[in-house]
C-alpha positions, 0 to 999 in steps of 0.5 A, a space after each residue: 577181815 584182817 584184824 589189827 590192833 593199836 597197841 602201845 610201845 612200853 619199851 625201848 632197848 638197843 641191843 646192838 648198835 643196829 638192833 632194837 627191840 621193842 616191847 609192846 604193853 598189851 592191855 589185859 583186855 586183849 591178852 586173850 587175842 595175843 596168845 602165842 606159842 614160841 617161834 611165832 610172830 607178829 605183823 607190825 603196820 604204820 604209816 611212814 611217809 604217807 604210806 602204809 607199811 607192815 612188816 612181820 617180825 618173830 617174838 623172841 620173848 616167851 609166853 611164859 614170860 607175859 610178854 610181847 617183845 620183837 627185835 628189829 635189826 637195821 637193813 640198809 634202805 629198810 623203810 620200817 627197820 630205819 623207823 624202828 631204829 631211829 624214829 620210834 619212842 616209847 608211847 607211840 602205837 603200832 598197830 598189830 595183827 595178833 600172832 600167827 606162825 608154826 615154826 613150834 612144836 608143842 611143850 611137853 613138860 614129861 618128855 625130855 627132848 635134846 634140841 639143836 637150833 642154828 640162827 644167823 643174825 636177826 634169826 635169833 628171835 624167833 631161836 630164842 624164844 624157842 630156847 627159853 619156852 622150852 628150857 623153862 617148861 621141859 626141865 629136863 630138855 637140852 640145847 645146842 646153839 650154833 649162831 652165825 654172826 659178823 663179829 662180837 659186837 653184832 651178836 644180838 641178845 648175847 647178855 640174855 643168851 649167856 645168862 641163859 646158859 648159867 641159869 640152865 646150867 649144862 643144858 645150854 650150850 652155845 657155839 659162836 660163829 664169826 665171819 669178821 673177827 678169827 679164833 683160835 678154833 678153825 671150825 668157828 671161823 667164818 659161815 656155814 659150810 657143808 664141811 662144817 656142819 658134816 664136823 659138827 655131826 662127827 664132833 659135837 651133835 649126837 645125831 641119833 640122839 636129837 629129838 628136834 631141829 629148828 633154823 632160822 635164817 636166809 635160804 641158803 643157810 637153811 638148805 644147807 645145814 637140812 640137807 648136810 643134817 639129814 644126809 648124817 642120818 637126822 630124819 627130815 620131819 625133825 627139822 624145822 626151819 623159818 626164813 627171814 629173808 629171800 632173794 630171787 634165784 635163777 631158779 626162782 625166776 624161771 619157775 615164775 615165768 612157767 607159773 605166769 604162762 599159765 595164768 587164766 585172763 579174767 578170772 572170777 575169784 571168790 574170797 571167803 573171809 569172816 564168813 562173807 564172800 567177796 567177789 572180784 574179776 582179775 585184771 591184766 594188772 595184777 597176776 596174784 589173788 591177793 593183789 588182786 583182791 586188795 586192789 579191788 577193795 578187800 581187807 585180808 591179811 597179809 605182810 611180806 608179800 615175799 612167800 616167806 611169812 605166810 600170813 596171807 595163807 588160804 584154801 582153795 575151794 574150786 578152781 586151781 592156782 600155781 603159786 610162783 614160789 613157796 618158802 613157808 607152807 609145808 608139803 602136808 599143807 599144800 596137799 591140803 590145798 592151802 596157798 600163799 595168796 601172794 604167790 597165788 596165780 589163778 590157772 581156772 575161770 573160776 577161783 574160790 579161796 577160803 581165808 577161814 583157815 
């Protein structure tokens, strides 16, 4: 059973004209519930017009700091990013799933780690906090920040990054990358490239020298800049990385339509959720388990419904599925046979998938 919350929002802020963050007042008596790790994130739900709506939405507070704060950058025709924006006030109650996410490594206070992170937009939140965790709790770690951004005035939690980099000062340092305003410095000027990330390794990054590297952004960005890393010689299980948003690519379409053609019709699927089982046959409908599931009248988890979040992640006891895309599991985890029940595509006549994961 998915496990939500009512949680009342305590504060406010705008941070940009088109981004507010809000910070919710977790009582002490769930605290213990919202334990999080740096770079993990919450899944928000309301009702708008009528309608349910969840979202997810990195942390970009740190646990060090006992609070529980996600911003919110408006996206034209956004249901939930318009409400947050222009709709919310402090008071109100949102309801929320506690943190979940593995875009982290663990704090290891002994070892000092030079980290490279790059964010575009709203792909700061979860940076962030990874910066701040890991500044506080490793005090002799270092970081370099390469964040993308339209121009000055869009740069989210600028204050709070720069006041970073003078209270950690020389092991903080930040690269401002702008797409609308030009400077002096050519590099600096517009988005990443492939050119630009290979100067960045001969320049300014000490490949041999980086012990973690974390990105978030859109795939494109992130694909990019792993493969220009790992091509300057940055191992690949160093790179860590989290999408924020995903359009469908030629590609995409034509590995689901080869998933679609090899879906099972009618088949009996058993979820295992809180230790219960739930059983369901489906339908010409639906396509995915988890719609599937919801449809007939389970309560699992889930958010994005995109691939990207992973919130809705199972097992797969018996039976076999393809999923249609997957932007958030890991290769080891899907050895392991974990899925994205939204991507989830039953092949077999039977399923069993287990959410107890």
């Amino acid at each position: 059973m998915t496990d939500f919350y009512p949680i009342k929002v305590s504060e406010l802020n705008k941070e940009t004209k088109d981004c507010t963050s809000i910070t919710f007042d977790v009582p002490e008596a769930l605290k213990d519930k919202f334990v999080y790790k740096q770079g993990q994130h919450l899944t928000l739900k309301t009702t708008i017009n009528g309608d349910e709506v969840r979202r997810s939405y990195s942390l970009c507070s740190s646990p060090v700091e006992n609070k529980w704060q996600v911003a919110v950058k408006r996206i034209n025709g956004g249901l939930f990013s318009n409400f947050a924006n222009n709709v919310l006030k402090v008071g109100d109650v949102i309801e929320i799933m506690p943190p979940v996410g593995n875009f982290y490594v663990e704090v290891n206070p002994s070892r000092p780690k030079n980290y490279i992170v790059f964010a575009a937009g709203s792909g700061i939140t979860p940076i962030l906090s990874i910066i701040k965790t890991h500044l506080i709790s490793e005090p002799n770690s270092t970081f370099k920040l390469f964040y993308l951004n339209q121009n000055v005035k869009s740069i989210i939690f600028k204050e709070e990054i720069e006041a970073l980099r003078n209270t950690y000062f020389g092991r903080l340092e930040i690269f401002y990358f702008l797409t609308k305003e030009q400077r002096d410095i050519p590099l600096l000027n517009g988005r990443f490239t492939a050119e630009k990330i290979q100067e960045l390794a001969d320049k300014i990054i000490d490949i041999s020298s980086v012990d973690e590297c974390f990105v978030c952004g859109p795939e494109e960005m992130i694909f990019l800049i792993r493969d220009e890393l790992v091509g300057a010689g940055l191992s690949k299980e160093k790179i860590h990385y989290e999408l924020f948003f995903s359009g469908a690519t030629d590609e995409d379409k034509k590995k689901v339509a080869e998933v679609l053609d090899h879906k099972f019709d009618g088949t009996e699927v058993t979820i295992i959720d809180g230790g219960k089982e739930f059983h369901f046959a489906m339908d010409d409908d639906h396509d995915n388990i988890l719609d599937g599931a919801l449809a007939s009248g389970a309560d699992l988890p889930f958010a994005c419904k995109g691939g990207v979040c992973s919130t809705c992640k199972c097992k797969v006891i018996e039976g076999e599925v393809q999923m249609k895309v997957n932007y958030a599991l890991e290769e080891d985890e899907v050895a392991k046979g974990l899925v994205l029940s939204c991507q989830a595509v039953p092949t077999t006549e039977k399923v069993v998938v287990d959410f107890d994961v």
